[in-house]
N, CA, C and O atoms as a Maestro MAE file, in Angstrom:
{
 s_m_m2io_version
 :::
 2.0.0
}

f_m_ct {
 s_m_title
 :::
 protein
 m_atom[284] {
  # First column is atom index #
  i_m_mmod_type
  r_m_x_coord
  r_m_y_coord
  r_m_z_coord
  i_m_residue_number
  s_m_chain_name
  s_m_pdb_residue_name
  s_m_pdb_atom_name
  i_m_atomic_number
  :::
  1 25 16.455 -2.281 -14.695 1 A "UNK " " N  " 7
  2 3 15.424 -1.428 -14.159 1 A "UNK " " CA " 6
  3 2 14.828 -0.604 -15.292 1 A "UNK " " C  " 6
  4 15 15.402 -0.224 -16.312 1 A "UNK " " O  " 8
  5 25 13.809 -0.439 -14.991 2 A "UNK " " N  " 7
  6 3 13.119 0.321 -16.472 2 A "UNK " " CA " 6
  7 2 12.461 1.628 -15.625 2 A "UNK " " C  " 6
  8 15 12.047 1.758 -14.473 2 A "UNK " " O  " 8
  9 25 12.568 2.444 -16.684 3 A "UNK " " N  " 7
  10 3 11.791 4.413 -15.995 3 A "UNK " " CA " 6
  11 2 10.520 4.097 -15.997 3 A "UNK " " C  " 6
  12 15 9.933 3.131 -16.486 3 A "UNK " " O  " 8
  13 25 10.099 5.132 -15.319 4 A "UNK " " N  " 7
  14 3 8.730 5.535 -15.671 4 A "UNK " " CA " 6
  15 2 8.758 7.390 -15.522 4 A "UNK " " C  " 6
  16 15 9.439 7.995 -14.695 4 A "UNK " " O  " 8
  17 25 7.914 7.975 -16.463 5 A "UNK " " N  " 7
  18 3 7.653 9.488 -16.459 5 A "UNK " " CA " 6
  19 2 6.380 9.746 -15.994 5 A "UNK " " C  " 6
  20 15 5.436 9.317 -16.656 5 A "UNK " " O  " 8
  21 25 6.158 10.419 -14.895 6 A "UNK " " N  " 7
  22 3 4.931 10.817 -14.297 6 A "UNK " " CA " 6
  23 2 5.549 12.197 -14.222 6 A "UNK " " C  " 6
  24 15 6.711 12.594 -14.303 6 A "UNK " " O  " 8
  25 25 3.930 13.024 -13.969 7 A "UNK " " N  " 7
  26 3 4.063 14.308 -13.934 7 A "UNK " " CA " 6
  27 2 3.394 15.139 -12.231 7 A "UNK " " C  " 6
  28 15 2.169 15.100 -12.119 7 A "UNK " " O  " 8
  29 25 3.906 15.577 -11.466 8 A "UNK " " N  " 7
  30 3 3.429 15.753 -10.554 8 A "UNK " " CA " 6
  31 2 3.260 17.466 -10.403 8 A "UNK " " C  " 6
  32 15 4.124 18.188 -10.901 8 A "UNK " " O  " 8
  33 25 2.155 18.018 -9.725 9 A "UNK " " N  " 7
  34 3 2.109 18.956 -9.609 9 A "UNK " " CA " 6
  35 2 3.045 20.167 -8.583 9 A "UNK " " C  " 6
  36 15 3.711 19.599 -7.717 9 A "UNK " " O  " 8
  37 25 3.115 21.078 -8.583 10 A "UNK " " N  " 7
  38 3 3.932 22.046 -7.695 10 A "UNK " " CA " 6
  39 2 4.340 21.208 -6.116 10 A "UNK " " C  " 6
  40 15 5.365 20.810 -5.563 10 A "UNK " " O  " 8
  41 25 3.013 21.235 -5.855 11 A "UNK " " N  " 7
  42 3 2.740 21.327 -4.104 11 A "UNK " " CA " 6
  43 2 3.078 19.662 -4.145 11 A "UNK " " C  " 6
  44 15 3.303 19.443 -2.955 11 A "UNK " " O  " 8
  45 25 3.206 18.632 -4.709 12 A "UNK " " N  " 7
  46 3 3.406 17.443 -4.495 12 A "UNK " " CA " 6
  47 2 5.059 17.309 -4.410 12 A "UNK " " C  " 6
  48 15 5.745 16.916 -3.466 12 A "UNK " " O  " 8
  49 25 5.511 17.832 -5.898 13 A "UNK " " N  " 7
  50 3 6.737 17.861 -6.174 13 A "UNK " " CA " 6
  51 2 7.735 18.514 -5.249 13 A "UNK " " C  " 6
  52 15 8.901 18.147 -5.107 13 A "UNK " " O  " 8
  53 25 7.073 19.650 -4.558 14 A "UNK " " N  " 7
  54 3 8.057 20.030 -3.322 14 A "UNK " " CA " 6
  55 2 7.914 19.475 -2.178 14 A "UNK " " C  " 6
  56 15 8.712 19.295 -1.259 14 A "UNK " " O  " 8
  57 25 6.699 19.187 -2.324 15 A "UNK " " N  " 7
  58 3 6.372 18.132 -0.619 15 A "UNK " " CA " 6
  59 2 7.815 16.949 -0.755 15 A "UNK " " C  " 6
  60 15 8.754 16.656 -0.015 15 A "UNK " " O  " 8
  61 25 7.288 16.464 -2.303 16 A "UNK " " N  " 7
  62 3 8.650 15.314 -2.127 16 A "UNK " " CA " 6
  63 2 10.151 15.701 -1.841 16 A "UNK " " C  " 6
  64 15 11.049 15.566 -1.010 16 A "UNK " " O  " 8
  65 25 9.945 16.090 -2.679 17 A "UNK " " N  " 7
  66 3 11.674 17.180 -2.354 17 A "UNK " " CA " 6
  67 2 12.079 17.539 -0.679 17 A "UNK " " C  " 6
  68 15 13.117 17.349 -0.045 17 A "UNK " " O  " 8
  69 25 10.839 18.104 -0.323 18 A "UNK " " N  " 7
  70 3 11.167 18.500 1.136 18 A "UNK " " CA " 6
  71 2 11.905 16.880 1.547 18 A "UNK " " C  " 6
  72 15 13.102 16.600 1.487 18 A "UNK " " O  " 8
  73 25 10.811 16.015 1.950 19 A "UNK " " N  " 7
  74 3 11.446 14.462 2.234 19 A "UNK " " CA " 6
  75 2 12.190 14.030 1.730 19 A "UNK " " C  " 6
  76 15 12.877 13.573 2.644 19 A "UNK " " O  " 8
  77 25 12.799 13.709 0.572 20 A "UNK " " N  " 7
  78 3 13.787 13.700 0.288 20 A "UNK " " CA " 6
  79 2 14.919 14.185 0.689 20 A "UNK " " C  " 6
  80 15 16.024 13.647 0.613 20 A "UNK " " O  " 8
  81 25 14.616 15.329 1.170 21 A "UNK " " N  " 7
  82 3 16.250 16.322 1.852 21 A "UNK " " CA " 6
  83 2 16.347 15.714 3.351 21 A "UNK " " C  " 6
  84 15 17.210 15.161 4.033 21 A "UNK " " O  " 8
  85 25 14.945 16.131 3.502 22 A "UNK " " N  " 7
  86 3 14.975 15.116 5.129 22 A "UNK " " CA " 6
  87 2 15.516 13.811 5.671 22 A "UNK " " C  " 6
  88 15 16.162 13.665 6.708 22 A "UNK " " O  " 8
  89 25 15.108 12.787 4.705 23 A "UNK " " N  " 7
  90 3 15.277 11.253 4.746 23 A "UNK " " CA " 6
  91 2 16.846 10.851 4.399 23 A "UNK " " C  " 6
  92 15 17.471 9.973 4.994 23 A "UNK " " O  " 8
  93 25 17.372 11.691 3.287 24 A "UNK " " N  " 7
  94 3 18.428 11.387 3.168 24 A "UNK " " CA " 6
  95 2 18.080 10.255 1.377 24 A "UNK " " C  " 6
  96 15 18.935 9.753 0.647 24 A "UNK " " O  " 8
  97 25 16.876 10.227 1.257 25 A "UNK " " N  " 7
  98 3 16.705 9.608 -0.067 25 A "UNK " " CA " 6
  99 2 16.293 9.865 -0.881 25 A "UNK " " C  " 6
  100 15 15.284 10.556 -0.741 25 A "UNK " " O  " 8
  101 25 16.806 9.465 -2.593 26 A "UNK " " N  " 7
  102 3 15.757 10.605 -3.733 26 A "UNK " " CA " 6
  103 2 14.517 10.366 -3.462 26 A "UNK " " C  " 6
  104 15 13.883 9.682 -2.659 26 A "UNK " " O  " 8
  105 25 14.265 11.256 -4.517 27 A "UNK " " N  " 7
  106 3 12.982 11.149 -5.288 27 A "UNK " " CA " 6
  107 2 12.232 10.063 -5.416 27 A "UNK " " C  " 6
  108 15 11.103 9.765 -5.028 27 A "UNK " " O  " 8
  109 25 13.410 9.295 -6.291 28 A "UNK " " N  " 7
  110 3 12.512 8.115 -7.249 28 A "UNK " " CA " 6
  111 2 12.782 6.804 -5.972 28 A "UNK " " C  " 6
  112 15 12.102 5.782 -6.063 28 A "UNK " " O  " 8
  113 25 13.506 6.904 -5.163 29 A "UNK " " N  " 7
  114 3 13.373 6.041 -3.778 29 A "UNK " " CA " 6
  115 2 12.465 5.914 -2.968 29 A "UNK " " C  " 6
  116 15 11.793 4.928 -2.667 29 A "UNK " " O  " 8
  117 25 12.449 7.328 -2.482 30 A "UNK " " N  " 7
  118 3 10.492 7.657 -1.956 30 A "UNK " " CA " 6
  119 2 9.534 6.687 -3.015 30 A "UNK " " C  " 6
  120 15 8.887 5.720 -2.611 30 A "UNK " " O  " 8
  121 25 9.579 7.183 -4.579 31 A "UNK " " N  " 7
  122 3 8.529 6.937 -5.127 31 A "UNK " " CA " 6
  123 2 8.665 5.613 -5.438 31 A "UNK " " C  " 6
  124 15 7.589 5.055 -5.654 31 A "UNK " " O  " 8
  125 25 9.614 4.953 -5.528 32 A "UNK " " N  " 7
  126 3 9.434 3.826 -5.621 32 A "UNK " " CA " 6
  127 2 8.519 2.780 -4.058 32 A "UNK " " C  " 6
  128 15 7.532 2.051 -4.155 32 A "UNK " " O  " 8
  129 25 9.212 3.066 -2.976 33 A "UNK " " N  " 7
  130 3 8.920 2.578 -1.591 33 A "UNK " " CA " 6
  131 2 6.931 2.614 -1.674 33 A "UNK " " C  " 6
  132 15 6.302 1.609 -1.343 33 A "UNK " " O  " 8
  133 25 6.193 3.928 -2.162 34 A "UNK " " N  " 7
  134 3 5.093 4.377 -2.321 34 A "UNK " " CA " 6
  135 2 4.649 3.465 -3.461 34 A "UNK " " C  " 6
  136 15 3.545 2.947 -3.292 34 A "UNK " " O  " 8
  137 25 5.293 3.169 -4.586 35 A "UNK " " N  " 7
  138 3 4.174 2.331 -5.381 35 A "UNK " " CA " 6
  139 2 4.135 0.770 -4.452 35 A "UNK " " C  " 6
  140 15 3.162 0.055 -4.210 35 A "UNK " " O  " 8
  141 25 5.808 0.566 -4.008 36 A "UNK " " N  " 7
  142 3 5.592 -0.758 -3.200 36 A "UNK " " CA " 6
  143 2 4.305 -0.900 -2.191 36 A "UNK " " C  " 6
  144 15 3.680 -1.950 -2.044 36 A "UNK " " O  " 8
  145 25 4.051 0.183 -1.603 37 A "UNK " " N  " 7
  146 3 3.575 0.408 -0.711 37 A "UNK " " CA " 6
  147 2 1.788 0.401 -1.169 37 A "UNK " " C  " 6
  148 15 0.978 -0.160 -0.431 37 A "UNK " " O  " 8
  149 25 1.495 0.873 -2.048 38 A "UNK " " N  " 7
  150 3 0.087 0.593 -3.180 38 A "UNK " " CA " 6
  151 2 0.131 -0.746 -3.961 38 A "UNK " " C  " 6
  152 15 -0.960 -1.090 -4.415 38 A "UNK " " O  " 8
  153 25 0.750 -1.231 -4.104 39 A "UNK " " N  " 7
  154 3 0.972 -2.274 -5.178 39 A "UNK " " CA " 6
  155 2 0.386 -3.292 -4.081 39 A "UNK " " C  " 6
  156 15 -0.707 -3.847 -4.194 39 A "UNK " " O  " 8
  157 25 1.277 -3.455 -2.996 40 A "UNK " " N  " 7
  158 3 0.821 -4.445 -1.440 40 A "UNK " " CA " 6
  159 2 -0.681 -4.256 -0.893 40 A "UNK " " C  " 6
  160 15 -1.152 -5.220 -0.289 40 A "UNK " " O  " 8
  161 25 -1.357 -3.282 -1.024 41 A "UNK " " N  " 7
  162 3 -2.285 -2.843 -0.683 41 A "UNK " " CA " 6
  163 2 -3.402 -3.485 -1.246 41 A "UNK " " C  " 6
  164 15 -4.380 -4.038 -0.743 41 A "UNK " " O  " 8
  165 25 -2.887 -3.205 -2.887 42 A "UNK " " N  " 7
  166 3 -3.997 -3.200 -4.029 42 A "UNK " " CA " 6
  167 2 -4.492 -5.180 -3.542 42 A "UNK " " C  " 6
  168 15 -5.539 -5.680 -3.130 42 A "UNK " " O  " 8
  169 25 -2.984 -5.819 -3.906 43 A "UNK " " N  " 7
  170 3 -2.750 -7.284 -3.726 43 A "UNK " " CA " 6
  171 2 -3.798 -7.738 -2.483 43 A "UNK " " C  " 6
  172 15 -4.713 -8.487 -2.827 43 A "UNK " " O  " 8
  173 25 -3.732 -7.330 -1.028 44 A "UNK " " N  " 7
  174 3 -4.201 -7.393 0.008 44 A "UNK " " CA " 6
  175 2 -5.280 -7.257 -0.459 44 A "UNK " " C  " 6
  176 15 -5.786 -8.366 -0.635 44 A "UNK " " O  " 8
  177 25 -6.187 -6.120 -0.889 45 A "UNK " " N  " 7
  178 3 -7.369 -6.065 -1.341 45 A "UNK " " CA " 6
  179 2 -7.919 -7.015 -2.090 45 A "UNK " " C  " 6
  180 15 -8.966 -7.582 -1.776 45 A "UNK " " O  " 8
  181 25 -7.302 -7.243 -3.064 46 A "UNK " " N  " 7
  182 3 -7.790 -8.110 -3.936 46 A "UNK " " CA " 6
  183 2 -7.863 -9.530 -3.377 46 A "UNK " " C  " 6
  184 15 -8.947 -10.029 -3.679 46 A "UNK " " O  " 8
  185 25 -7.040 -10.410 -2.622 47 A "UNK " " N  " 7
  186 3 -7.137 -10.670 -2.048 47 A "UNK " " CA " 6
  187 2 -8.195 -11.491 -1.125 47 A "UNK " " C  " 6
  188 15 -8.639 -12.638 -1.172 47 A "UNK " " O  " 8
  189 25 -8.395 -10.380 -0.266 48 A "UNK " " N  " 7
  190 3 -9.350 -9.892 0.642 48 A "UNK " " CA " 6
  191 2 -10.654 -10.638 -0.142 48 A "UNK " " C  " 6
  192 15 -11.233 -11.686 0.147 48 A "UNK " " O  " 8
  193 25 -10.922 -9.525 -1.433 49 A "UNK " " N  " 7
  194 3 -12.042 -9.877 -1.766 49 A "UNK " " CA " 6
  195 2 -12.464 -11.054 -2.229 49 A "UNK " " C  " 6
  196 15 -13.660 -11.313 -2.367 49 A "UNK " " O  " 8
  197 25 -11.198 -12.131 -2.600 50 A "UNK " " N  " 7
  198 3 -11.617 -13.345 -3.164 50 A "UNK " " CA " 6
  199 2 -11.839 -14.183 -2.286 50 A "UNK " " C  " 6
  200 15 -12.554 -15.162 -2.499 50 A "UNK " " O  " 8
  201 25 -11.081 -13.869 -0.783 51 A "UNK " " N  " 7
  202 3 -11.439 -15.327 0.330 51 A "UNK " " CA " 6
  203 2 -12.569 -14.655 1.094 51 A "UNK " " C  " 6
  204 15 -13.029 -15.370 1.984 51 A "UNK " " O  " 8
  205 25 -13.136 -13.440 0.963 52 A "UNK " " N  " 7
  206 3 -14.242 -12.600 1.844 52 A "UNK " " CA " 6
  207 2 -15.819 -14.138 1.785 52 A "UNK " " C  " 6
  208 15 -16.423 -14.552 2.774 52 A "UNK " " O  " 8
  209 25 -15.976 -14.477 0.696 53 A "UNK " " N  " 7
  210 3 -16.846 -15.405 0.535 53 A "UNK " " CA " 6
  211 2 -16.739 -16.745 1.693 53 A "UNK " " C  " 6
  212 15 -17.481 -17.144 2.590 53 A "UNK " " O  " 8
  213 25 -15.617 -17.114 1.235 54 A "UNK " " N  " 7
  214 3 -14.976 -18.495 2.414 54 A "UNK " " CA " 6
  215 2 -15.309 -18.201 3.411 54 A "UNK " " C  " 6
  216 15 -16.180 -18.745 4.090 54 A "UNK " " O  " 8
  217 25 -14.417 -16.932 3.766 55 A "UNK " " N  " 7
  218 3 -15.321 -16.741 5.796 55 A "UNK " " CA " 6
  219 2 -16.309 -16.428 6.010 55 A "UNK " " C  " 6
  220 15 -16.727 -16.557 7.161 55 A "UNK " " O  " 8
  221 25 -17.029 -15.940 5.117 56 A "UNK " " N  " 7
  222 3 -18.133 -15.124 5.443 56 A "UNK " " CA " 6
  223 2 -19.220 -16.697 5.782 56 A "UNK " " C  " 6
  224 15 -20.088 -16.595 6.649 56 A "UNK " " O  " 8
  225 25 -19.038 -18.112 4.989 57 A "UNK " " N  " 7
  226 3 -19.488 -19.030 5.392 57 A "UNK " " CA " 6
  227 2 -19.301 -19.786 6.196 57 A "UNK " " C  " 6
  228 15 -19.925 -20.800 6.509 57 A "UNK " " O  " 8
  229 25 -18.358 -19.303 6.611 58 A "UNK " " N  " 7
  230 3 -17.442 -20.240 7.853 58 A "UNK " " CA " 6
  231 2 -18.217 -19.478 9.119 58 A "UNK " " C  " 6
  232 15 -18.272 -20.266 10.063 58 A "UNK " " O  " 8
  233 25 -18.862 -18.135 9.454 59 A "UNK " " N  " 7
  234 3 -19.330 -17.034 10.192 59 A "UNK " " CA " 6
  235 2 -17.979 -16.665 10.302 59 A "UNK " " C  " 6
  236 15 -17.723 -17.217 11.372 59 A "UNK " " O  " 8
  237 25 -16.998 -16.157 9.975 60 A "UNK " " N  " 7
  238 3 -16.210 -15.270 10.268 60 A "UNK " " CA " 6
  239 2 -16.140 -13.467 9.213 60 A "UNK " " C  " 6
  240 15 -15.436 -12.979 8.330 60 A "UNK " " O  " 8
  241 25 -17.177 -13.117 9.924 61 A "UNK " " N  " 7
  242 3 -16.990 -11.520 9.287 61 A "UNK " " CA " 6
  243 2 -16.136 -10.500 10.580 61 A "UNK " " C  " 6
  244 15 -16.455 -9.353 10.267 61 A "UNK " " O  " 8
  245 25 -15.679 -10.457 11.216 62 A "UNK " " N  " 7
  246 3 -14.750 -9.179 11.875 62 A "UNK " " CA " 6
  247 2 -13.560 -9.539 12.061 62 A "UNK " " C  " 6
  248 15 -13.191 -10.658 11.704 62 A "UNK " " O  " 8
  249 25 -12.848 -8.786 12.572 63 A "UNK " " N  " 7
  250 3 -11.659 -9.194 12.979 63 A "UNK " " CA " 6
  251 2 -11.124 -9.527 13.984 63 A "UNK " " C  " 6
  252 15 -9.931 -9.800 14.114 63 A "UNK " " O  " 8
  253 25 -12.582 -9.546 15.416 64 A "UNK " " N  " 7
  254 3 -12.392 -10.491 16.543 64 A "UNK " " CA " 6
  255 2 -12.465 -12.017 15.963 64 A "UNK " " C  " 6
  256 15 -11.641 -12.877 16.272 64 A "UNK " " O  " 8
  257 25 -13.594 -12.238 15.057 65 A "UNK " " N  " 7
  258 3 -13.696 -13.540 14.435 65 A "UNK " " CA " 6
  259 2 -12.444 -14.010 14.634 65 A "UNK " " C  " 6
  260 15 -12.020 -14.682 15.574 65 A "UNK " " O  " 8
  261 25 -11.775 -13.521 13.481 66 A "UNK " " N  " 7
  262 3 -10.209 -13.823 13.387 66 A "UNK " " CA " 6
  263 2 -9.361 -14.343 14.681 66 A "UNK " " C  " 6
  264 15 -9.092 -15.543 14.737 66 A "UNK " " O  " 8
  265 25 -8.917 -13.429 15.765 67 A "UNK " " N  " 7
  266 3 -8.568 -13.575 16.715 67 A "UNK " " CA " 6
  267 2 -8.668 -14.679 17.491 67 A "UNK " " C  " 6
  268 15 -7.897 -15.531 17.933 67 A "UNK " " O  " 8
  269 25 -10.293 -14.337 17.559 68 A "UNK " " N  " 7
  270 3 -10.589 -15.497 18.488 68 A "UNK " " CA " 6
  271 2 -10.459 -17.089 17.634 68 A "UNK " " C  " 6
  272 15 -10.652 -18.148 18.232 68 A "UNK " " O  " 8
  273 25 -10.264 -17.049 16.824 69 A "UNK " " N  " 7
  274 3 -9.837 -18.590 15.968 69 A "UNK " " CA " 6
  275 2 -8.312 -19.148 15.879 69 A "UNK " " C  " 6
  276 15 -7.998 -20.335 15.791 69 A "UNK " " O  " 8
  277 25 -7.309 -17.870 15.928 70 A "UNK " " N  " 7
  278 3 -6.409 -18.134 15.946 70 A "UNK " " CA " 6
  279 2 -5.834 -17.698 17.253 70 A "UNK " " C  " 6
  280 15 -4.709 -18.172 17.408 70 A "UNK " " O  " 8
  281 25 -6.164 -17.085 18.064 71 A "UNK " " N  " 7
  282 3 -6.102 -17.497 19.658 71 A "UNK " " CA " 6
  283 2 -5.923 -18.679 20.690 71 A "UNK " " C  " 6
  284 15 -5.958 -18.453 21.899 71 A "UNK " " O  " 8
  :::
 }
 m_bond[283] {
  # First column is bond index #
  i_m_from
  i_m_to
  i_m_order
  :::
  1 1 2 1
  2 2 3 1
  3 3 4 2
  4 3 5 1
  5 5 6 1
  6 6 7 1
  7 7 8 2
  8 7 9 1
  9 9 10 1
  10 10 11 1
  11 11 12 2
  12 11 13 1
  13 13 14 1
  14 14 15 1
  15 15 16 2
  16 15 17 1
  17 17 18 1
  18 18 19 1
  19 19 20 2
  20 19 21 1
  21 21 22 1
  22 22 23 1
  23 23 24 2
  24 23 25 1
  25 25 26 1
  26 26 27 1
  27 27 28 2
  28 27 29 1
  29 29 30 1
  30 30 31 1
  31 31 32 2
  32 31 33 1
  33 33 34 1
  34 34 35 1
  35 35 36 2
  36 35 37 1
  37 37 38 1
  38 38 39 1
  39 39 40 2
  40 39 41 1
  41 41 42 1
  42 42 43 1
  43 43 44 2
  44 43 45 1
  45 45 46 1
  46 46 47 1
  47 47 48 2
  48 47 49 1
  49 49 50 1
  50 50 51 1
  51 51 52 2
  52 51 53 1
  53 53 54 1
  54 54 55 1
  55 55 56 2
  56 55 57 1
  57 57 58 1
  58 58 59 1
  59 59 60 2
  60 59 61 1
  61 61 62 1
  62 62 63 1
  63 63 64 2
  64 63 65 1
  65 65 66 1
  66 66 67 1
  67 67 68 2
  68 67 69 1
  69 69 70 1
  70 70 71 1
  71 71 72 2
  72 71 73 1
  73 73 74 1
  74 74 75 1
  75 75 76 2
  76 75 77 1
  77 77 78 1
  78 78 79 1
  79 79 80 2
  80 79 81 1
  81 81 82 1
  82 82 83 1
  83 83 84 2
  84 83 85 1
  85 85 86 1
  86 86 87 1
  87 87 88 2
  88 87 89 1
  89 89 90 1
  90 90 91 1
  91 91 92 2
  92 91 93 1
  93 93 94 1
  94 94 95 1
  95 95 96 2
  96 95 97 1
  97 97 98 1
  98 98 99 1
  99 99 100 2
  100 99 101 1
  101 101 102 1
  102 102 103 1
  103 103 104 2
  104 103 105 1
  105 105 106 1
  106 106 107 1
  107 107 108 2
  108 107 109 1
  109 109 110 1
  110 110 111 1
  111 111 112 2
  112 111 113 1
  113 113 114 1
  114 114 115 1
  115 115 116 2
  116 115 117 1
  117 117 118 1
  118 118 119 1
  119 119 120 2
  120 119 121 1
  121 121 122 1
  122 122 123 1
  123 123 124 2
  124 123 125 1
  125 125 126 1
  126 126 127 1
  127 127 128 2
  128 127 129 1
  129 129 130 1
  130 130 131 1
  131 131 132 2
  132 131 133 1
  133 133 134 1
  134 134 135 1
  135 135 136 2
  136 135 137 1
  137 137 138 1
  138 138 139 1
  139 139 140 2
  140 139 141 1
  141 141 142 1
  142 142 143 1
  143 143 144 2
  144 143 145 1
  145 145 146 1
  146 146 147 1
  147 147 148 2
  148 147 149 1
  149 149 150 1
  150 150 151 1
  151 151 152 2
  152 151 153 1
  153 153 154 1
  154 154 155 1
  155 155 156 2
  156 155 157 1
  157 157 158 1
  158 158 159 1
  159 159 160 2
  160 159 161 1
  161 161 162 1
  162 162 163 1
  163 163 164 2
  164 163 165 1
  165 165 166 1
  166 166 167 1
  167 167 168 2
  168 167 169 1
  169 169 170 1
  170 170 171 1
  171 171 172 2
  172 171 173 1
  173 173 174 1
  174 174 175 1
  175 175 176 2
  176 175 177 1
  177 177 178 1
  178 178 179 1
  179 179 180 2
  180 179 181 1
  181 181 182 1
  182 182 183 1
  183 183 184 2
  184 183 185 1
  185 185 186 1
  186 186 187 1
  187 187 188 2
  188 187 189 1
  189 189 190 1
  190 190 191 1
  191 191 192 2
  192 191 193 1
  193 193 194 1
  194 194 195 1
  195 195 196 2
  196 195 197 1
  197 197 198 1
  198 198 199 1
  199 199 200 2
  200 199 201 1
  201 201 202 1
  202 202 203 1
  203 203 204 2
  204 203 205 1
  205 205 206 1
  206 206 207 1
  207 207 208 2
  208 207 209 1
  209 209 210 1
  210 210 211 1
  211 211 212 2
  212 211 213 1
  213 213 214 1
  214 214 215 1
  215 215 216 2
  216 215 217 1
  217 217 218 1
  218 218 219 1
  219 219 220 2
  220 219 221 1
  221 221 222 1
  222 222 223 1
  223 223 224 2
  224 223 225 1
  225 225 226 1
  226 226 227 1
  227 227 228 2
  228 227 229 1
  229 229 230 1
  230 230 231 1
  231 231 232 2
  232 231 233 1
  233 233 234 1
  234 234 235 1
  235 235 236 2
  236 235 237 1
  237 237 238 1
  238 238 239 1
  239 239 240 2
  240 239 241 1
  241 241 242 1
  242 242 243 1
  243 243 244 2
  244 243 245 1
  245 245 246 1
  246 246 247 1
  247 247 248 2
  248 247 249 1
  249 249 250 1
  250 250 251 1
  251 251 252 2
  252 251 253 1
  253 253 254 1
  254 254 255 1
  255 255 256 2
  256 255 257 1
  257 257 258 1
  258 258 259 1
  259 259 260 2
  260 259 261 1
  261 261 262 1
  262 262 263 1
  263 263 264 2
  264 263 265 1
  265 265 266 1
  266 266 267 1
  267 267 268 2
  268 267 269 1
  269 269 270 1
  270 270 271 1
  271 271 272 2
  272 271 273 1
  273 273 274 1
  274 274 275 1
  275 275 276 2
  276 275 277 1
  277 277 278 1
  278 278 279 1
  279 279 280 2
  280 279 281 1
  281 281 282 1
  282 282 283 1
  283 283 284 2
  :::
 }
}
């Protein structure tokens, strides 16, 4: 496993802390779960934007589109 040093401000750093006491998990557990949690996002997005072309020719722009195809 390799570190990373970030710097967080007051009101972040105790927000985490608070959850942390709450959850029962550190710091760097939270923060790790949170980059997982952006990292999946970013991926999805990106994603997103490369097959957005494909449906958009197929007529599938919403997300009834969707539904109703795989319905």
């Amino acid at each position: 496993m390799r570190t990373l040093t970030i710097r967080l401000d007051p009101k972040l750093e105790k927000a985490l802390a608070r959850i942390a006491t709450a959850t029962g998990q550190t710091k760097s557990e939270i923060a790790r779960a949170a980059l997982r949690r952006q990292v999946a996002v970013a991926r999805f997005r990106e994603l997103r934007r490369q097959t957005l072309p494909f449906a958009e020719a197929q007529g599938i722009v919403t997300d009834e589109d969707v539904f109703r195809i795989i319905s």
